[in-house]
MMTF fields as JSON, N, C-alpha, C and O atoms, coordinates in Angstrom:
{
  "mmtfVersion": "1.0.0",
  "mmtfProducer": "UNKNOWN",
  "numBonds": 323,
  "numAtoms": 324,
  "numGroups": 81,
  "numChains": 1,
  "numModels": 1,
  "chainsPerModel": [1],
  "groupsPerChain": [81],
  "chainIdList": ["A"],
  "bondAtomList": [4, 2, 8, 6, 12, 10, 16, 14, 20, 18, 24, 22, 28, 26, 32, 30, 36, 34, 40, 38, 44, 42, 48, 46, 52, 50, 56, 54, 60, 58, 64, 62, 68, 66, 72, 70, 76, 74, 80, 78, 84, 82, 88, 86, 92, 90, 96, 94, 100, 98, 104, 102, 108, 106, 112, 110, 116, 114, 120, 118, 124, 122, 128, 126, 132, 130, 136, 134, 140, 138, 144, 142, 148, 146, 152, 150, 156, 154, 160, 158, 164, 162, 168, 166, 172, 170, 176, 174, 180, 178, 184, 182, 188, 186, 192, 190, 196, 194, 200, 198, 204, 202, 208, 206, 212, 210, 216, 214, 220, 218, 224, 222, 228, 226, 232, 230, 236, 234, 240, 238, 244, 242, 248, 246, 252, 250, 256, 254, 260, 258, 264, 262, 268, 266, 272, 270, 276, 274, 280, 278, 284, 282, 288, 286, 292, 290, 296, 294, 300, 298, 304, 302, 308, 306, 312, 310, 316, 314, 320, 318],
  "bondOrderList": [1, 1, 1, 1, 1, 1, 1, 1, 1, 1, 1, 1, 1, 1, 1, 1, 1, 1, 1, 1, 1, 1, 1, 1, 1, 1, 1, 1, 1, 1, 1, 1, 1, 1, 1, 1, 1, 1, 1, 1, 1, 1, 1, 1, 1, 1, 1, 1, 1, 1, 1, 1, 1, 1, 1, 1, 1, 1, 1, 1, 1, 1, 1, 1, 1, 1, 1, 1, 1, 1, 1, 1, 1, 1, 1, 1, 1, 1, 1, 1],
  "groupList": [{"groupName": "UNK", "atomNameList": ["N", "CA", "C", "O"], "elementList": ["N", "C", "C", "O"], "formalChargeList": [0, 0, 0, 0], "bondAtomList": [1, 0, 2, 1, 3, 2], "bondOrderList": [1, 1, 2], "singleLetterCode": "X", "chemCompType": "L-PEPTIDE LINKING"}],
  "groupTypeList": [0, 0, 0, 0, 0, 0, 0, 0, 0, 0, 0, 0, 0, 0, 0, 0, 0, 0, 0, 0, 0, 0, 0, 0, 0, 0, 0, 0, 0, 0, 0, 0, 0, 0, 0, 0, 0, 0, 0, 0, 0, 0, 0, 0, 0, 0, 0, 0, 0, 0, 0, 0, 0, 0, 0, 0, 0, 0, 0, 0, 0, 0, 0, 0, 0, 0, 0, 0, 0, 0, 0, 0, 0, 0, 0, 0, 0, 0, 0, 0, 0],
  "groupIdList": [1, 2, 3, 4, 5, 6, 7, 8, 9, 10, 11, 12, 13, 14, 15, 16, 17, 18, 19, 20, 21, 22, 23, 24, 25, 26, 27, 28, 29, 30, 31, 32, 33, 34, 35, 36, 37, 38, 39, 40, 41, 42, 43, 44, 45, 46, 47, 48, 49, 50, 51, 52, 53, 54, 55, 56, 57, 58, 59, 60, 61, 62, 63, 64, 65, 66, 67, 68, 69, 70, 71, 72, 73, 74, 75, 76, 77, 78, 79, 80, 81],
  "secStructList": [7, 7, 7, 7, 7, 7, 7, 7, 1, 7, 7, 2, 2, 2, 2, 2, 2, 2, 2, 2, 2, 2, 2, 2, 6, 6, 7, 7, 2, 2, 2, 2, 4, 4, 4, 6, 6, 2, 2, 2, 2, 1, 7, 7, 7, 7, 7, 2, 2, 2, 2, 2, 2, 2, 2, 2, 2, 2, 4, 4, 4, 1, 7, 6, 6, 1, 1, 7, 6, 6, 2, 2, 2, 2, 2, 2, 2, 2, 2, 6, 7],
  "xCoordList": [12.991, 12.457, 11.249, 10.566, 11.007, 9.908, 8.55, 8.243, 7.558, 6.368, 5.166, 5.186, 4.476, 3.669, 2.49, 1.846, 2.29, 0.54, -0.191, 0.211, -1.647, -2.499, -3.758, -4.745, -3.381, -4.007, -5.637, -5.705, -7.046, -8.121, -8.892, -8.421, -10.141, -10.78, -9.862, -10.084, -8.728, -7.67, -8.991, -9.898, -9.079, -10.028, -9.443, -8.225, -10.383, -9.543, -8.579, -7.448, -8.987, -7.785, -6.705, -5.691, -6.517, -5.294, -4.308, -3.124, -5.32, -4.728, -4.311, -3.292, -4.872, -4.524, -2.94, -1.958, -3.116, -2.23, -0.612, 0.495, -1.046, 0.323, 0.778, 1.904, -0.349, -0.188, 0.935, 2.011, 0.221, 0.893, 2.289, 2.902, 3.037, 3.528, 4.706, 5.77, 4.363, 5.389, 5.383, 6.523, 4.818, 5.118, 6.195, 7.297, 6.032, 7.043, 8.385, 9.472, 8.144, 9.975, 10.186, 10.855, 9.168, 9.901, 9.663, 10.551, 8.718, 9.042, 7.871, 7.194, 7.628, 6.394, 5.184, 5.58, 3.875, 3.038, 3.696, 3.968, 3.843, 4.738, 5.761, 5.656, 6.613, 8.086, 7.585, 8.3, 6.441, 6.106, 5.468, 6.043, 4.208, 3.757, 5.177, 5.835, 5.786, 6.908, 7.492, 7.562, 7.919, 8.689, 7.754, 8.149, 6.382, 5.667, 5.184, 4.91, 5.168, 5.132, 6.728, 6.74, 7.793, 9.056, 9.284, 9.799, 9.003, 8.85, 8.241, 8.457, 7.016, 6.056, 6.214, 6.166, 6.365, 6.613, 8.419, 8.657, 9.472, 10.678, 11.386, 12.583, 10.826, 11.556, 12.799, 13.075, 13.76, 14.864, 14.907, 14.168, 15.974, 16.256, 17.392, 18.259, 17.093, 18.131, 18.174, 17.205, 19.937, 19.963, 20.0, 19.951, 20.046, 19.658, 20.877, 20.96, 22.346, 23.471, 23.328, 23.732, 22.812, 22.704, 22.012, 22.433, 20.801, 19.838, 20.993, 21.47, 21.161, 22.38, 23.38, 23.648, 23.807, 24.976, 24.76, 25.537, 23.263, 22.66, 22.326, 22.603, 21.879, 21.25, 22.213, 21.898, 23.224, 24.303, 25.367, 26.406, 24.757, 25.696, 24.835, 25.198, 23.861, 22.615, 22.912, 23.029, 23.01, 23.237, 24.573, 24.73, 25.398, 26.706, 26.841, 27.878, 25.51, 25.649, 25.07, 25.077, 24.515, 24.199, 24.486, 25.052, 24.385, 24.989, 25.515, 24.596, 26.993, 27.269, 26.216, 25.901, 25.864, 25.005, 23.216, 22.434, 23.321, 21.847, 20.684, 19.471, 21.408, 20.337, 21.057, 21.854, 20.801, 21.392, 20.273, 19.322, 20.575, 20.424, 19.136, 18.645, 18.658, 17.964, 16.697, 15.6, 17.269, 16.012, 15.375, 14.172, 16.416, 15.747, 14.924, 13.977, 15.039, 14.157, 13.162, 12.025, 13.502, 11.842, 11.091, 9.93, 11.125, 10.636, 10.024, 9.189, 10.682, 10.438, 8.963, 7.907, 9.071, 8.459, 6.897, 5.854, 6.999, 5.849, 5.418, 4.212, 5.774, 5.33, 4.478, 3.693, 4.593, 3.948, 2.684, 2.16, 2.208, 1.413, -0.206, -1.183],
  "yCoordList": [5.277, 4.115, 4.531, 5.503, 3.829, 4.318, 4.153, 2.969, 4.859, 4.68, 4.251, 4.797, 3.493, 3.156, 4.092, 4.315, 4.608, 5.365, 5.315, 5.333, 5.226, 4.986, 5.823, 5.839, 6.46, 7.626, 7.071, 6.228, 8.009, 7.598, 8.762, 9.898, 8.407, 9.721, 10.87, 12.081, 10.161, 11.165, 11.714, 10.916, 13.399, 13.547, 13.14, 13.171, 12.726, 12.306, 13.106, 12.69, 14.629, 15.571, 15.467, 15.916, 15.172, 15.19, 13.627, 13.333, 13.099, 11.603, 11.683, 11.044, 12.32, 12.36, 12.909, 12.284, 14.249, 14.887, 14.649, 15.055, 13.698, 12.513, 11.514, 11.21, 11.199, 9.973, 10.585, 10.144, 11.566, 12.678, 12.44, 11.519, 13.522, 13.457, 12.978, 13.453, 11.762, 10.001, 9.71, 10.009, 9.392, 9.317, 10.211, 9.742, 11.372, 12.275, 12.424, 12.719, 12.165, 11.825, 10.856, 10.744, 9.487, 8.262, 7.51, 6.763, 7.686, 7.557, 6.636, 6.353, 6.183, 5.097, 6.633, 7.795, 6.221, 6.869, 7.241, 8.375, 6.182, 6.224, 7.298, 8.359, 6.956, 7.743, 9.087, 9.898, 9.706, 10.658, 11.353, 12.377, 10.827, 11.298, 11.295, 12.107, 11.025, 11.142, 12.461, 13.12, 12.9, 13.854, 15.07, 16.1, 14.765, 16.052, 16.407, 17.545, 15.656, 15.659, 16.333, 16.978, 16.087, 16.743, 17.971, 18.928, 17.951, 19.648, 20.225, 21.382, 19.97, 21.3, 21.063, 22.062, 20.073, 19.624, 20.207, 20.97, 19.646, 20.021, 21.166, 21.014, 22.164, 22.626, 23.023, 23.16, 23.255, 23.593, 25.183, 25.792, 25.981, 27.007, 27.197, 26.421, 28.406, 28.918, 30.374, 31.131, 30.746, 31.715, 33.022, 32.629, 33.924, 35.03, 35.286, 35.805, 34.726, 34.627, 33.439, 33.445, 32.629, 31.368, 31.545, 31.001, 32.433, 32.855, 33.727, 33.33, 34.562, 35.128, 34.887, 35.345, 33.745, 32.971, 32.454, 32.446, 31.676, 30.447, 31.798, 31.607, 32.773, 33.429, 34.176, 34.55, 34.452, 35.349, 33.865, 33.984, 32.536, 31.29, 30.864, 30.342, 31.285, 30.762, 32.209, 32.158, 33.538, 34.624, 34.389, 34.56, 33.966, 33.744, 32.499, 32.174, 31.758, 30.665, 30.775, 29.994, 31.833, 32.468, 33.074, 34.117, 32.964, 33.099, 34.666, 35.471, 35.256, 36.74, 37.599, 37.303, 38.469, 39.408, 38.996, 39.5, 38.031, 37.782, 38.191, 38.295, 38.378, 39.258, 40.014, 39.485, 41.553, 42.561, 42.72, 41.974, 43.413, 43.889, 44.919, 45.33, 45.276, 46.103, 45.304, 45.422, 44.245, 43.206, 42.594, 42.393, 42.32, 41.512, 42.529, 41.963, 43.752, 44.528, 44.88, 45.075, 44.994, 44.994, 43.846, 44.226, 42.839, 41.328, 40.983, 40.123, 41.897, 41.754, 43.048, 42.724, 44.555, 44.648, 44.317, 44.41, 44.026, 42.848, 42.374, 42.516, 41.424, 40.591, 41.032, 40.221, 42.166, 42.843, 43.568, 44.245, 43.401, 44.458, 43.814, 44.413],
  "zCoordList": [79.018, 78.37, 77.535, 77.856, 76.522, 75.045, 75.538, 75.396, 76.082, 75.85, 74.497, 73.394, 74.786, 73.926, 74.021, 75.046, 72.837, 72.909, 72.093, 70.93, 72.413, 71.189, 71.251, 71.986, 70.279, 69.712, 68.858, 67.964, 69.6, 69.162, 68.429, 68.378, 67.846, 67.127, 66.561, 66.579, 66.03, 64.904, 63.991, 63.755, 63.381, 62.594, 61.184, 61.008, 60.097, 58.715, 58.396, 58.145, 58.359, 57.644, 58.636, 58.103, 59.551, 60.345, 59.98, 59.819, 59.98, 59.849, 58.398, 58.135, 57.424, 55.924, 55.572, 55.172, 55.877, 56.114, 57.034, 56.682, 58.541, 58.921, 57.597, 57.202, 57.168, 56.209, 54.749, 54.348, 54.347, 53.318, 53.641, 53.102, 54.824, 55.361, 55.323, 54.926, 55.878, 56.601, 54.828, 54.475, 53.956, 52.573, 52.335, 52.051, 52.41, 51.325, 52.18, 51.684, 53.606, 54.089, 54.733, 55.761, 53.692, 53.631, 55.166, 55.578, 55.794, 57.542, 57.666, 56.678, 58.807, 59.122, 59.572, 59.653, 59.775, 60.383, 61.923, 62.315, 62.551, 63.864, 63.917, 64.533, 63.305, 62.812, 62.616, 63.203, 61.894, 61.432, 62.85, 63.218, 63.756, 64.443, 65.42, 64.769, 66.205, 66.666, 66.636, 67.673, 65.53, 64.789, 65.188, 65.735, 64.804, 64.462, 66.162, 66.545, 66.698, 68.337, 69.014, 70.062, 68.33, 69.081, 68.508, 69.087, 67.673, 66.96, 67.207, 66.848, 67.987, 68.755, 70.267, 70.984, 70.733, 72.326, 72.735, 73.672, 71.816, 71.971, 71.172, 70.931, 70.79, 70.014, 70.523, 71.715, 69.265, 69.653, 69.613, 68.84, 70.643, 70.782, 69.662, 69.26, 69.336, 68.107, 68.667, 68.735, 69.206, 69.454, 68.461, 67.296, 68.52, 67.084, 66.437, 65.323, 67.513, 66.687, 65.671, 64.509, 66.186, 65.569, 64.187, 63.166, 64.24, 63.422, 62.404, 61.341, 62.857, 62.123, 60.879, 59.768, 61.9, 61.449, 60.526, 59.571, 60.559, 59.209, 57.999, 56.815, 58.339, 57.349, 56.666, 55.537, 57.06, 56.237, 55.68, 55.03, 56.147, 55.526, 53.913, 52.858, 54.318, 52.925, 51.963, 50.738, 52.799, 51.589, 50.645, 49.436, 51.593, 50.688, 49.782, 49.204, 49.726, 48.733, 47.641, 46.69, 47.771, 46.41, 45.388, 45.714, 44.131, 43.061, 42.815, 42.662, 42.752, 43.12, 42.161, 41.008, 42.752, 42.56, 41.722, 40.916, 42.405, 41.518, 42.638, 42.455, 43.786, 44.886, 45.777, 46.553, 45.736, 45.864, 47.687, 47.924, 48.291, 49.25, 49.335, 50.387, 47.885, 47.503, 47.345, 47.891, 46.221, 45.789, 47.058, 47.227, 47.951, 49.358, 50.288, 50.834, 50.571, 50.891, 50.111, 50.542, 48.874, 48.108, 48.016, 47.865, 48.026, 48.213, 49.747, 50.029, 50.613, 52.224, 52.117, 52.66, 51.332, 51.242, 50.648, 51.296, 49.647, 48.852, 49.255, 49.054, 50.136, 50.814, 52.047, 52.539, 52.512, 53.212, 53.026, 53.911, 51.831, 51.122, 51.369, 50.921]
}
């Protein structure tokens, strides 16, 4: 059954930033704190097949050869620098 809670001394940038937020995916403040509470309280497990699976599903939706295997390790490197 749904608990009610009421949240006090939110600091502005936190409360700004929910507010941001619940705007840009359309959601209530409620709806938003909710969400942003099950995503750090519930996260979901993603096994590394799983991890896998999504990441070689997103490589293959990409346009043939516009990212080579080469480019993605130099970009992984870069990013490291």
């Amino acid at each position: 059954m749904p608990v009610s809670l009421t949240l006090k001394n939110i600091p502005d940038a936190v409360y700004e930033r929910l507010k941001a937020a619940a705007e840009l995916h359309r959601r209530s403040l409620n709806s938003e704190a909710i969400v942003c509470l099950e995503s750090v309280l519930l996260p979901s497990r993603v096994t590394p097949s799983d991890r896998l699976a999504r990441a070689r599903e997103l490589r293959a939706g990409l346009p043939p050869g516009q990212f080579t295997a080469k480019d993605i390790d130099a970009a992984k490197r870069a990013g490291r620098k």
